[in-house]
C-alpha positions as a printed Julia matrix, in Angstrom:
41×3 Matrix{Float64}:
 -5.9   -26.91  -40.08
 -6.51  -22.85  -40.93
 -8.27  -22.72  -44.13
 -6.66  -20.7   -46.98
 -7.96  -17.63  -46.97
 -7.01  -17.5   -43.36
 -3.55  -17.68  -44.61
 -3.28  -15.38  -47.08
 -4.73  -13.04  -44.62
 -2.37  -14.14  -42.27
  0.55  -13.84  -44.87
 -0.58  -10.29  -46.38
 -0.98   -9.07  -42.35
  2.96  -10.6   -41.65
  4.11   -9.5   -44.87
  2.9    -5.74  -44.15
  4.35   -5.66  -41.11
  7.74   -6.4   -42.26
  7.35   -3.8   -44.67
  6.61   -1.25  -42.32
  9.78   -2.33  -40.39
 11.5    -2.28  -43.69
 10.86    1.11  -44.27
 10.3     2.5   -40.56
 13.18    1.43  -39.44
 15.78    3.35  -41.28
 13.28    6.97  -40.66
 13.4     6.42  -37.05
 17.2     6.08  -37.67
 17.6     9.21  -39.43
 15.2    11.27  -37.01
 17.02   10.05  -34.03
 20.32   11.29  -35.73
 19.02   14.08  -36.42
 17.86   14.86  -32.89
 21.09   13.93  -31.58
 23.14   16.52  -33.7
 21.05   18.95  -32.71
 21.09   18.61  -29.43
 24.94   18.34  -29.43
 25.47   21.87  -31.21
């Protein structure tokens, strides 16, 4: 069995990446948008 700091690394690695998805996610939305309307004018 994985000893425990091998899963708190594990759960601080999974738990950043969420965050970054979190937070990513809706930026990419909004530059995308962005690009769209632009290129549309």
């Amino acid at each position: 069995m994985a000893s425990v700091h091998d899963m708190q690394a594990s759960r601080s690695t999974y738990e950043g990446m969420l965050n970054l998805f979190k937070f990513g996610t809706p930026v990419v939305i909004a530059i995308t948008a962005l690009v769209i309307f632009l290129l549309t004018r």
